[in-house]
Kinemage of the C-alpha trace (Angstrom):
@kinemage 1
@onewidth
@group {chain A} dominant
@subgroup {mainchain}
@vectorlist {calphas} color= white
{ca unk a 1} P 85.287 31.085 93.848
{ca unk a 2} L 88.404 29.446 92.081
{ca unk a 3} L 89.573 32.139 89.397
{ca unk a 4} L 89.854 30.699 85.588
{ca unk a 5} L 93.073 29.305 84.527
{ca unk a 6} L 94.922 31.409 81.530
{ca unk a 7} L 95.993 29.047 78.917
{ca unk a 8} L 99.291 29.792 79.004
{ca unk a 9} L 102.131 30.640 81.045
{ca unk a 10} L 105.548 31.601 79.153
{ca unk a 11} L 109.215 31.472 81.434
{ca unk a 12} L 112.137 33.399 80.002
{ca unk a 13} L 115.740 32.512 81.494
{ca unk a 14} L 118.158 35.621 80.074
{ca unk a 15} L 121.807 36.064 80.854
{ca unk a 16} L 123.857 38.745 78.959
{ca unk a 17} L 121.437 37.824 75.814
{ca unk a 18} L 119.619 41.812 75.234
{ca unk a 19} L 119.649 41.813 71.873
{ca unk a 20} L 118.554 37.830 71.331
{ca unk a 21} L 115.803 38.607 74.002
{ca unk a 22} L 114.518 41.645 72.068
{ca unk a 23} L 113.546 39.731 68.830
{ca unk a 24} L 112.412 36.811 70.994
{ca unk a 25} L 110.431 39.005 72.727
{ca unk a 26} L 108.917 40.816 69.730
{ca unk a 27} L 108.085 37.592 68.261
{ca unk a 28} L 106.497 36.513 70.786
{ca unk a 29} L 104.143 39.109 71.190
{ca unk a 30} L 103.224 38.818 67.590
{ca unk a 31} L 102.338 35.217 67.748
{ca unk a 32} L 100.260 35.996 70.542
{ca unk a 33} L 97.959 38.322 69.439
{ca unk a 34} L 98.212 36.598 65.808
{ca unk a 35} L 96.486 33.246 68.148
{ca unk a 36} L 94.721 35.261 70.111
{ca unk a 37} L 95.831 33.024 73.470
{ca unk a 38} L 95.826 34.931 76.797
{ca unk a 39} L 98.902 34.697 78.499
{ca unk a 40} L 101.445 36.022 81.662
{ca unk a 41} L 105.174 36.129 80.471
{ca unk a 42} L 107.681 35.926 82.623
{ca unk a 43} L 111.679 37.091 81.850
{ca unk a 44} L 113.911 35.905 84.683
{ca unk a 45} L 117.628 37.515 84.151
{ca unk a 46} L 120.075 35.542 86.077
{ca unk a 47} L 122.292 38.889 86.884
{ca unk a 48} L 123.091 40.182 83.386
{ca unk a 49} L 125.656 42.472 82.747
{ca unk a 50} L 124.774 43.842 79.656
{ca unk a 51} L 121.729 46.234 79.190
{ca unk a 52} L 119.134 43.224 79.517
{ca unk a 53} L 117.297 44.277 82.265
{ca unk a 54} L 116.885 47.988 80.882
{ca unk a 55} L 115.497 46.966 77.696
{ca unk a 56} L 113.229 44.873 78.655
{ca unk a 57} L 111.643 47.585 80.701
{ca unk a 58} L 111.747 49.858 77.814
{ca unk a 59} L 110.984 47.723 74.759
{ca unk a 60} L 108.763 44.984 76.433
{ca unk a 61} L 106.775 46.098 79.296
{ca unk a 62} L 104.175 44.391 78.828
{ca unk a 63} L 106.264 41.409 80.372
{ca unk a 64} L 106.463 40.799 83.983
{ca unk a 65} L 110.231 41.210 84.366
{ca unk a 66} L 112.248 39.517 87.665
{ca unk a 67} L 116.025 40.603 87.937
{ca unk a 68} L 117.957 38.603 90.353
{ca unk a 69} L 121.111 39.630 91.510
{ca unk a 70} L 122.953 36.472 90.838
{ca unk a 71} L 123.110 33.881 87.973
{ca unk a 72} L 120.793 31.096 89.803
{ca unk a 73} L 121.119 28.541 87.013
{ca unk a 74} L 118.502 27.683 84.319
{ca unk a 75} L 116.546 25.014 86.306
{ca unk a 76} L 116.626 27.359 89.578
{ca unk a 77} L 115.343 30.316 87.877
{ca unk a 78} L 112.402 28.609 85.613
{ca unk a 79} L 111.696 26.849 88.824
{ca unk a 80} L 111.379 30.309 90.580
{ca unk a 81} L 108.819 30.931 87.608
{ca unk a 82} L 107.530 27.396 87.852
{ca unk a 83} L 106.356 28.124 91.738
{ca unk a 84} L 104.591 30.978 91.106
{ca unk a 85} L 102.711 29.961 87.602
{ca unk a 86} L 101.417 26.886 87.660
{ca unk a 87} L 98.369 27.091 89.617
{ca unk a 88} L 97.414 30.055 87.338
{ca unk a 89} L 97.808 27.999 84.115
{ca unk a 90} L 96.958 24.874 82.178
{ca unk a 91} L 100.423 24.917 80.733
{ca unk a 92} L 103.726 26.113 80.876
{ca unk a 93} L 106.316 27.148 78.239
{ca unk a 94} L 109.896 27.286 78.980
{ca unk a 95} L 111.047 29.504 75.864
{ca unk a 96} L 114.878 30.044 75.378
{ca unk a 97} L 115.676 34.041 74.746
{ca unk a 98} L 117.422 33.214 71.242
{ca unk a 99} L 114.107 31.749 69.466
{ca unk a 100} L 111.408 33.027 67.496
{ca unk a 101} L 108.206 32.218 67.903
{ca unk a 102} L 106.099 32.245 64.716
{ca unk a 103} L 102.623 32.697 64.075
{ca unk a 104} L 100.335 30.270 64.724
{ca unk a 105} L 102.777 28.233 66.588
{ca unk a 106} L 101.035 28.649 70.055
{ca unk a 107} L 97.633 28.072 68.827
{ca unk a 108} L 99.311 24.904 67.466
{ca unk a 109} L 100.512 23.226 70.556
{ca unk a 110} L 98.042 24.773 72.780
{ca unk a 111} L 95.574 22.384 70.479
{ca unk a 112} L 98.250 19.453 70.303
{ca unk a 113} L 98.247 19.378 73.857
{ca unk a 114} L 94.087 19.224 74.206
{ca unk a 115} L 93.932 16.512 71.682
{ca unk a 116} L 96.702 14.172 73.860
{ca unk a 117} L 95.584 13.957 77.145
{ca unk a 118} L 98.569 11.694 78.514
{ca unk a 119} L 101.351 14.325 77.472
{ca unk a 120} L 103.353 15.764 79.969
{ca unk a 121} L 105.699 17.592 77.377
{ca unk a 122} L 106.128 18.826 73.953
{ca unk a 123} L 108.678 19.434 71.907
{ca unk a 124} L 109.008 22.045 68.242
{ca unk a 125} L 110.556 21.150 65.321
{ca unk a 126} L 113.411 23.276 65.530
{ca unk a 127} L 115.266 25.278 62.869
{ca unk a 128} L 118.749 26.742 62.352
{ca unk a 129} L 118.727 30.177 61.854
{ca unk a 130} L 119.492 29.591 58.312
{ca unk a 131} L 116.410 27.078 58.269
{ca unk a 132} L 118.108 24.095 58.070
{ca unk a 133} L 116.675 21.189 60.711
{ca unk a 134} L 118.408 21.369 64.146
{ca unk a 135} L 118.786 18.401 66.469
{ca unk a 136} L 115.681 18.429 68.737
{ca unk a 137} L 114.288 14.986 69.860
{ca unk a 138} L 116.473 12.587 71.536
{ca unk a 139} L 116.655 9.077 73.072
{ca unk a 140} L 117.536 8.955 76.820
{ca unk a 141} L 121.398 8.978 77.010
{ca unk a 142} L 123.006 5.590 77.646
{ca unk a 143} L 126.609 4.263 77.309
{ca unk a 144} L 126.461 4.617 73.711
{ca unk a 145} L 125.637 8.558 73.852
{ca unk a 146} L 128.160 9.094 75.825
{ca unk a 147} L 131.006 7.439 74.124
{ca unk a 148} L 129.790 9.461 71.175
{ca unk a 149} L 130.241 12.221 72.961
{ca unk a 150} L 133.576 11.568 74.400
{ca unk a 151} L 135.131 10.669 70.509
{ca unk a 152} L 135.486 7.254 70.903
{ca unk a 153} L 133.027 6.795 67.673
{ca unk a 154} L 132.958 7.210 64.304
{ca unk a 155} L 131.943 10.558 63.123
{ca unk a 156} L 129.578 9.011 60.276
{ca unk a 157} L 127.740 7.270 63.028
{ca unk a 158} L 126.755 10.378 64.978
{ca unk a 159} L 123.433 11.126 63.582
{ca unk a 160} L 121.634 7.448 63.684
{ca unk a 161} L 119.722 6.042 66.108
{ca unk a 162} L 122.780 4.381 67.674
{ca unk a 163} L 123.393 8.265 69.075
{ca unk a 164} L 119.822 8.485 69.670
{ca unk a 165} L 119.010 10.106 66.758
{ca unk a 166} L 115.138 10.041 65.381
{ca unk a 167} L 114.824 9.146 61.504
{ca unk a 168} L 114.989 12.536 59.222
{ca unk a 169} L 111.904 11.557 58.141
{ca unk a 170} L 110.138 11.977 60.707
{ca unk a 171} L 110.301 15.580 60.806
{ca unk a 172} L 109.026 16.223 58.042
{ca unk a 173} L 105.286 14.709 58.365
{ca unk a 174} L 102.757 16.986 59.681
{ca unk a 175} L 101.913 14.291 62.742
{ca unk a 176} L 103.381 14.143 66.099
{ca unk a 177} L 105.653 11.754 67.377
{ca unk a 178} L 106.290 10.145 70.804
{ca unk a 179} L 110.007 10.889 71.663
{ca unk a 180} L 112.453 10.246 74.841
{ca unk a 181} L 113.269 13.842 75.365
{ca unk a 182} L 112.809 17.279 73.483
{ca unk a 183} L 115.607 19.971 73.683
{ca unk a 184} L 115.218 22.716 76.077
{ca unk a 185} L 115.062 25.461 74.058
{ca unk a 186} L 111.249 25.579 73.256
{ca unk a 187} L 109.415 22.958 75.815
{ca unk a 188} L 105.846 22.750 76.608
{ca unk a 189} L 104.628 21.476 79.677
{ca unk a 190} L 101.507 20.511 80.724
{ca unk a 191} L 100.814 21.595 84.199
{ca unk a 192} L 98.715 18.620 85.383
{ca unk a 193} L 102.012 16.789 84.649
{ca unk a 194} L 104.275 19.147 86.622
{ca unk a 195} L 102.367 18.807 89.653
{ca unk a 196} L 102.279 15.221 88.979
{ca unk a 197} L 106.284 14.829 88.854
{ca unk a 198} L 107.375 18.112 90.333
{ca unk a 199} L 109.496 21.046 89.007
{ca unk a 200} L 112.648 20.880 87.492
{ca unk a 201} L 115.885 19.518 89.107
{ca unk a 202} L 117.573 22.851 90.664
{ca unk a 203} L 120.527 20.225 91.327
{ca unk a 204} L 121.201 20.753 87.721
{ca unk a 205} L 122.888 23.846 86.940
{ca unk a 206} L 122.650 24.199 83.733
{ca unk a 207} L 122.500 21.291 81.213
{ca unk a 208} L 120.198 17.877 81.228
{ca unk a 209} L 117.652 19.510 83.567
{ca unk a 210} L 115.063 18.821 80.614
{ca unk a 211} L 115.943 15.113 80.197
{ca unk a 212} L 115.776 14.196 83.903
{ca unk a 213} L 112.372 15.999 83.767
{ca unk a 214} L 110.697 13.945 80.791
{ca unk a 215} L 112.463 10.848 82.218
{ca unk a 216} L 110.875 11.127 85.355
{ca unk a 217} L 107.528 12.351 83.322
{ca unk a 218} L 108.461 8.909 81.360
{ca unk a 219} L 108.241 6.995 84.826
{ca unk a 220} L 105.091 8.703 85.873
{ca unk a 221} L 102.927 7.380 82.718
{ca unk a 222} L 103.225 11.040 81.141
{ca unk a 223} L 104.388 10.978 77.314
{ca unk a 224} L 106.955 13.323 75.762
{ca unk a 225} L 106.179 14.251 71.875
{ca unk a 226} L 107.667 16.277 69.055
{ca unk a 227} L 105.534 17.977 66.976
{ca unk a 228} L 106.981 18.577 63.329
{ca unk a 229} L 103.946 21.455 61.943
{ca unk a 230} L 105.282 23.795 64.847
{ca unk a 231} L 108.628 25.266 63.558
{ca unk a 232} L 110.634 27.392 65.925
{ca unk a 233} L 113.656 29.230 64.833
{ca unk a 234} L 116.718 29.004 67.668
{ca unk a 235} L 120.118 30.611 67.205
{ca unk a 236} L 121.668 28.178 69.955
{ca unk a 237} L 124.640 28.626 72.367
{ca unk a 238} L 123.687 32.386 72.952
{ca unk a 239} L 124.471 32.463 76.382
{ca unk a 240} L 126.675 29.234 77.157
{ca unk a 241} L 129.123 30.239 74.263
{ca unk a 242} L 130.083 33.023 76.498
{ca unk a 243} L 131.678 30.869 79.210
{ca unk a 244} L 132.850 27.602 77.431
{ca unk a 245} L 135.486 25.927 79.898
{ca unk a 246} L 133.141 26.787 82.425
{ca unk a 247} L 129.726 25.259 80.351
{ca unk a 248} L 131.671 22.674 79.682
{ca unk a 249} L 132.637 21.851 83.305
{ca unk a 250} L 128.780 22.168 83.753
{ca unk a 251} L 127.578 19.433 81.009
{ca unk a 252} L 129.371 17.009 82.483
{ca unk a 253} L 128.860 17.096 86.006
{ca unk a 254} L 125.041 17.598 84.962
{ca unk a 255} L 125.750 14.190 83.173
{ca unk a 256} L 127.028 12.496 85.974
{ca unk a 257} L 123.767 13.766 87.574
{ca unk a 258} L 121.760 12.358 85.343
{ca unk a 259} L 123.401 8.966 84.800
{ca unk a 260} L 123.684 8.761 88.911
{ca unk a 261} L 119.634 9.036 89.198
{ca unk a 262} L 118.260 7.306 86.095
{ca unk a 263} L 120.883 4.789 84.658
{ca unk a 264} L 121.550 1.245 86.452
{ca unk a 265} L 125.227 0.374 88.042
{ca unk a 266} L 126.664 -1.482 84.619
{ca unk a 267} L 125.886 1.415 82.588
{ca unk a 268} L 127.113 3.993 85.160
{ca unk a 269} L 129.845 1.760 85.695
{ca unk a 270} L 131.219 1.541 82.317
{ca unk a 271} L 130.818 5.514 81.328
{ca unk a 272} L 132.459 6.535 84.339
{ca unk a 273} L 135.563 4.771 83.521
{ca unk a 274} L 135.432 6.459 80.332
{ca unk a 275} L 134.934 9.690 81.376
{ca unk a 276} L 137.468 9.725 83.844
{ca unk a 277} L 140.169 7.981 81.341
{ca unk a 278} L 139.303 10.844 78.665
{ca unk a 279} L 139.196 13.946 80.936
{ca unk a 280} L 142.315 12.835 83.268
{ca unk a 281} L 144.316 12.756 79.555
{ca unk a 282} L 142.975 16.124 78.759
{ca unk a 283} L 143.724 17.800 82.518
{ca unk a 284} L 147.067 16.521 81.588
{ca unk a 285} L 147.790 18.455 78.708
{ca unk a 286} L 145.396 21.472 79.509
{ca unk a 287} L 145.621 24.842 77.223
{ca unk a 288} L 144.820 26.946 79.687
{ca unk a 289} L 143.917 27.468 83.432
{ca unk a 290} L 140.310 27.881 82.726
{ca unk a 291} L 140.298 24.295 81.029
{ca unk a 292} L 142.429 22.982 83.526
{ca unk a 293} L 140.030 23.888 86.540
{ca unk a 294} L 137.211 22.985 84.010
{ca unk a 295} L 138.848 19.223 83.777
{ca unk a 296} L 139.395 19.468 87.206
{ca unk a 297} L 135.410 20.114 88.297
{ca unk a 298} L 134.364 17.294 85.609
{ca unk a 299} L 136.736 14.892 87.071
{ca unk a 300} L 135.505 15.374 90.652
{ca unk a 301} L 132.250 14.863 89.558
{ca unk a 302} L 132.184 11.634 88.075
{ca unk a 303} L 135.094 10.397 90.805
{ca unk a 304} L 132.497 11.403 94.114
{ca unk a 305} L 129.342 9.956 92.971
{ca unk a 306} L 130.152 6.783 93.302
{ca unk a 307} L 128.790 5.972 89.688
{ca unk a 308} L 130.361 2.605 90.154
């Protein structure tokens, strides 16, 4: 006989993050038992250095801890976790190791989820740590996104809808809304969807791998929502702040990715010859060698897919 499906499945990608982890952790057990939802956790460490590993095993065991040797990537390793859980569960969370997870926030979604039947993905309202409203819903990048991101517009500009912005205002009703993409850092997935579109893209490093998945969700008929009454707290940055040239280098070959498999030869077209004029200026007058070979990897990126 087919065993019962838990309700949940949660996937923790850690590297070099103990202390974040811990509280994460500890929240999340709290909300938990506060919802009373059954679930397996999962903490993948992509080869941390610090004392992750050990305190998970001492503080958390409750959680099915799996060290890997190296740093795999974030869509590699949640795809590891991804493999192995979704047959068990109805859904999946992919929960970043600085957030915290507050009661009744599971219970929430878990219920959200039920009620929508076509969505593939959801999406917190996300907080600063100091509660203020962090960026968390998203249109699907375009040429305007990206000469945002490159400084080619006006600062006062950034956060409207001509970045891809959502209206304010819509986070602050109770009632979800149908978005493009959620950030990363707190993403629900139903697993009906995931075996519908497949697991993440492991060609992604780090960076994008959650906006290729709800585009490709987008294509299948799945939706993507936000869902303001579930607040999560994330820090942000906790691990990629620890390597910036080097994230860096990642964002924007993920970029050229994702442009490469979802955006049409005009649009490619035009932010590739952007990209390339802005970064060649910057290789030029470097600051260091790390930014220099960080330059160097973005500008190979965009030059060998043949974006054009």
């Amino acid at each position: 006989m087919p065993t019962e499906k838990l309700p949940l499945a949660v996937i923790i990608v850690s590297w070099n993050v103990a202390s974040h982890l811990d509280r994460c952790l500890t929240s999340l057990e709290h909300a938990l038992t506060a919802d009373e939802v059954e679930a397996v956790v999962w903490v993948i460490d992509n080869g941390s250095t610090d004392d992750t590993v050990e305190m998970v095993r001492e503080c958390h065991p409750w959680v099915e801890l799996h060290a890997q040797e190296t740093n795999l990537g974030y869509a590699r390793a949640n795809n590891l976790g991804l493999a192995a859980l979704l047959d068990r569960t109805e859904a999946i969370w992919l929960l970043n190791p600085d957030t915290l997870v507050p009661e009744g926030a599971i219970r929430t979604l878990l219920a959200f989820l039920e009620a929508h039947p076509r969505a593939g993905l959801l999406g917190p309202k996300l907080l600063n740590a100091d509660g203020s409203l962090q960026e968390c819903a998203f249109r699907f990048p375009g040429l305007m996104q990206a000469l945002f991101s490159l400084g080619k517009m006006p600062n006062r500009l950034y956060y409207t809808a001509l970045n891809g912005r959502y209206p304010s205002a819509l986070f602050e009703q109770q009632n979800g809304f149908v978005i493009d993409h959620p950030l990363g850092a707190a993403m629900l997935a139903r697993a009906d969807a995931v075996r519908d579109v497949g697991l993440l893209d492991d060609g992604f490093f780090m960076y994008c791998e959650e906006i290729d998945w709800a585009w490709r969700m987008r294509k299948a008929g799945w939706q993507t929502w936000l869902v303001p009454s579930v607040e999560v707290t994330h820090i942000g940055c906790a691990s990629s702040q620890q390597a910036r040239p080097a994230t860096t280098a990642y964002l924007w070959e993920s970029r050229a990715r994702l442009y490469q498999k979802h955006r049409g030869w005009l649009t490619r077209a035009l932010v590739r010859a952007q990209v390339l004029r802005t970064f060649s200026a910057r290789d030029a007058q470097a600051e260091s060698a790390d930014w220099a070979a960080a330059y160097g990897r973005i500008l190979a990126a965009w030059r060998s897919r043949g974006l054009a």
